[in-house]
One Martini backbone bead per residue (centre of mass of N, CA, C, O) as a GRO file, in nm:
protein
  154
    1UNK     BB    1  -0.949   0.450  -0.819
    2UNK     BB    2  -0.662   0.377  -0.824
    3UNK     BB    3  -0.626   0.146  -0.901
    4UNK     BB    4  -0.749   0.206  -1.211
    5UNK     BB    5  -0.535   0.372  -1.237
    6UNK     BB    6  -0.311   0.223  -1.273
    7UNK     BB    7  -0.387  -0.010  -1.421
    8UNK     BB    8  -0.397   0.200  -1.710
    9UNK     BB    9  -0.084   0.334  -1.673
   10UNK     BB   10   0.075   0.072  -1.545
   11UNK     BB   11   0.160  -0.128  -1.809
   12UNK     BB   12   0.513  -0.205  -1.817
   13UNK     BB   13   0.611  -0.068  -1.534
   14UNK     BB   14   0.481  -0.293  -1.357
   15UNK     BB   15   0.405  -0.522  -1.247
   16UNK     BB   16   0.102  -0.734  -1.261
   17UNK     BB   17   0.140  -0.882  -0.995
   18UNK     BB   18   0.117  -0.609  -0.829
   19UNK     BB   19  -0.155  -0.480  -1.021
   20UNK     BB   20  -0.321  -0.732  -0.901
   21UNK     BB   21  -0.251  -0.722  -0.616
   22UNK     BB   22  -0.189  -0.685  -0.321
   23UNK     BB   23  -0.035  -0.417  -0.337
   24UNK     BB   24  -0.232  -0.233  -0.425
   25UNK     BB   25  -0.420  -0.285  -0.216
   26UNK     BB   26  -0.279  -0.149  -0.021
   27UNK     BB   27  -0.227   0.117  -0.105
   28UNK     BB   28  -0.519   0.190  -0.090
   29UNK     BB   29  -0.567   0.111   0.244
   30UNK     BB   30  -0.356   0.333   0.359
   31UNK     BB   31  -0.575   0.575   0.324
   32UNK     BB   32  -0.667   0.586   0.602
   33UNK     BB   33  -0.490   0.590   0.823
   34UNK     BB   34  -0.378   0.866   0.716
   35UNK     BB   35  -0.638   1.023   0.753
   36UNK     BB   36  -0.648   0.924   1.040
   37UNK     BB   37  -0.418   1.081   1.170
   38UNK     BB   38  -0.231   1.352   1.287
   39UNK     BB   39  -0.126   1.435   0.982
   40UNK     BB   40  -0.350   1.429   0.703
   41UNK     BB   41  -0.332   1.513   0.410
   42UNK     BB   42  -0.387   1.724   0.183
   43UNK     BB   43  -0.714   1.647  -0.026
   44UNK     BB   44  -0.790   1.678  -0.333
   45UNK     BB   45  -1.107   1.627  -0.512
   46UNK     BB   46  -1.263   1.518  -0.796
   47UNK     BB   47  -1.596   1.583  -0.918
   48UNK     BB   48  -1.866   1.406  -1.117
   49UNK     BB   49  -2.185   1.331  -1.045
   50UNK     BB   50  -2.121   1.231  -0.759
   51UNK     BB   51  -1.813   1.167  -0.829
   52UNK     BB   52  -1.519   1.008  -0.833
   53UNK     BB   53  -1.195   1.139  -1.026
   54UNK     BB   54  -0.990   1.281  -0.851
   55UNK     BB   55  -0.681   1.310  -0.684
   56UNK     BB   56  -0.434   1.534  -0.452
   57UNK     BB   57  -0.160   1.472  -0.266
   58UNK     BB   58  -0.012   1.656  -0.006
   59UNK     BB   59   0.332   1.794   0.104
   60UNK     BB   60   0.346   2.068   0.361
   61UNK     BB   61   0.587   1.992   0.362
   62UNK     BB   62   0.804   1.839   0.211
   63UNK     BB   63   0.945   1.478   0.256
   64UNK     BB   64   1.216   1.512   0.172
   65UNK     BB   65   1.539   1.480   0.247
   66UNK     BB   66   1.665   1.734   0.050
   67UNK     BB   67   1.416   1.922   0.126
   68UNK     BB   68   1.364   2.279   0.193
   69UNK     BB   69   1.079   2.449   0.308
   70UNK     BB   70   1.025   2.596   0.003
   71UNK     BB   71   0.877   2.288  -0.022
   72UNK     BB   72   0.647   2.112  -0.231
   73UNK     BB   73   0.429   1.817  -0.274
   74UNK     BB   74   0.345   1.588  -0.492
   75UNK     BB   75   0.231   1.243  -0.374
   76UNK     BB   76  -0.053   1.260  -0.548
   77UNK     BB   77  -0.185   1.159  -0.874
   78UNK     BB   78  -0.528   1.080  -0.964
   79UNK     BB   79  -0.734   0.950  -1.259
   80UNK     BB   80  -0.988   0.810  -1.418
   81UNK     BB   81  -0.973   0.652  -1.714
   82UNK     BB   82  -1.258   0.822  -1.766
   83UNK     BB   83  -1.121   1.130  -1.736
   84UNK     BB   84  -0.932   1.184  -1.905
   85UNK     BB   85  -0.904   1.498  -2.048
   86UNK     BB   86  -1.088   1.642  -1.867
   87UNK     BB   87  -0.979   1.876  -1.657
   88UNK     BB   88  -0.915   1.751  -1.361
   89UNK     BB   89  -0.574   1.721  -1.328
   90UNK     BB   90  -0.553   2.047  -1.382
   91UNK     BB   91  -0.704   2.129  -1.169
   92UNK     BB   92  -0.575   1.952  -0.922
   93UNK     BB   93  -0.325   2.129  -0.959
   94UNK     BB   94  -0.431   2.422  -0.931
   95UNK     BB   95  -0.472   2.375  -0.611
   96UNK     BB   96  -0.201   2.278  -0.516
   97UNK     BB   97  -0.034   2.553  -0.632
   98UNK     BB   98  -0.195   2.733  -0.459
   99UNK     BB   99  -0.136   2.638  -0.180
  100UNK     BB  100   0.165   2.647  -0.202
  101UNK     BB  101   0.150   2.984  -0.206
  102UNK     BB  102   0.017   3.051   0.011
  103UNK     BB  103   0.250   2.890   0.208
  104UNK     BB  104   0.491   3.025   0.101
  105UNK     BB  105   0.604   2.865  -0.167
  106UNK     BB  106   0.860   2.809  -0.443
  107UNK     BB  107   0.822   2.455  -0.484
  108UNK     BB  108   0.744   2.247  -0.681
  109UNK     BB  109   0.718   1.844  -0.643
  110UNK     BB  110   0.781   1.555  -0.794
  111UNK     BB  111   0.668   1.174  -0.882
  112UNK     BB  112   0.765   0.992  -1.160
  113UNK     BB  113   0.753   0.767  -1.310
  114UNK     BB  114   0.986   0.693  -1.613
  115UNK     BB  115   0.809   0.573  -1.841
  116UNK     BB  116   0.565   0.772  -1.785
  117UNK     BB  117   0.482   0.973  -2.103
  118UNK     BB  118   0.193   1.104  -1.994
  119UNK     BB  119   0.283   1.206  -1.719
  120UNK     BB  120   0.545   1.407  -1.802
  121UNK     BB  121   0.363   1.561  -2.029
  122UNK     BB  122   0.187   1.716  -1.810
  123UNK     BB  123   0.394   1.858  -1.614
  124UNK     BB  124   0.553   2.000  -1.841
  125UNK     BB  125   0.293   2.158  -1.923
  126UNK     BB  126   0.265   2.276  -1.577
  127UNK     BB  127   0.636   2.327  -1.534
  128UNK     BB  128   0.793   2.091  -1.518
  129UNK     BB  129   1.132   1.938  -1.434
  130UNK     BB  130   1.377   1.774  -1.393
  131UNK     BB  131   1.626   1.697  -1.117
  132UNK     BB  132   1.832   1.405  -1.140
  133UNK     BB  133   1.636   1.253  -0.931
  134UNK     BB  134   1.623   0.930  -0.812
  135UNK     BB  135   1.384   0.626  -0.765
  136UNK     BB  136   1.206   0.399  -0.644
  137UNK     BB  137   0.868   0.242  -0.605
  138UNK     BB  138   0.936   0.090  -0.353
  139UNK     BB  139   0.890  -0.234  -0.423
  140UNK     BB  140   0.869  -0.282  -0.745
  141UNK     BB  141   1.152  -0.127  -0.892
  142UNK     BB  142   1.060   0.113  -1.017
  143UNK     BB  143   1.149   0.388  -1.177
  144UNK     BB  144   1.191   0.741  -1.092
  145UNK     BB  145   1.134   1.092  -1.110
  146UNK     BB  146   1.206   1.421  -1.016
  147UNK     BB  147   0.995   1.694  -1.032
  148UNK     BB  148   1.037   2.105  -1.071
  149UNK     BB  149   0.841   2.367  -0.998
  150UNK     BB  150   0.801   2.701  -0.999
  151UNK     BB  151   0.596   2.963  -0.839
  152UNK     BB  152   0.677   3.251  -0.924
  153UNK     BB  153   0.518   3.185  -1.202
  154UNK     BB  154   0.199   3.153  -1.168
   0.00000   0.00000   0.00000
């Protein structure tokens, strides 16, 4: 599901040969490990029909280096191409943000390729906005902006 959603949201944000590489499989096979590890992410995700159409994993606290325990991150946000636009993100965005509030979290944070301008205004509309912070998206090179809003504001 993750390969499927990346592969139509990043083509000329990622090189192809890495989406459609090994890269993205591993990217992918990461999540058993992570699943089963000692400390396993929270991860929300939405059904429609007995099918997987999409996941939110988050990390409470936040695990940036520069962020204080106040910060709670969304790690990953995906839904499948053909569930866009239909409420599942939106969905799964809601329950990440009361998680994080529940946790007695005050800022929500995430990271987003810079140039994925239909996933920033996604955000925009959720109240993210950029907080001046840039890295690149591991090994691909592609550059990311990482977006912040305010949890006090229900």
């Amino acid at each position: 599901m993750q390969r499927s959603a990346w592969r139509a949201a990043y083509p000329g944000l990622i090189p192809g040969a890495l989406l459609h590489g090994h890269w993205a499989e591993a990217h992918a096979r990461a999540w058993g490990p992570a699943l089963a590890g000692d400390r396993p992410p929270l991860v929300f995700v939405g059904v429609r029909d007995q099918t997987l159409v999409g996941f939110c994993a988050v990390a409470i606290p936040s695990d940036d280096h520069d962020e204080n325990g106040t910060v709670a991150k969304v790690a990953a946000l995906n839904v499948r191409p053909d569930s866009w636009r239909s409420g599942v993100g939106t969905a799964l965005m809601d329950e990440a943000l009361a998680a994080f509030r529940s946790d007695g979290r005050r800022i929500a944070s995430l990271w987003v390729l810079a140039g994925n301008h239909g996933a920033r205004a996604f955000y925009e509309r959720l109240g993210f906005r950029t907080d001046g912070a840039t890295d690149l998206f591991g090994d691909s090179g592609a550059p990311v902006v990482r977006m912040r809003r305010s949890l006090d504001d229900g």
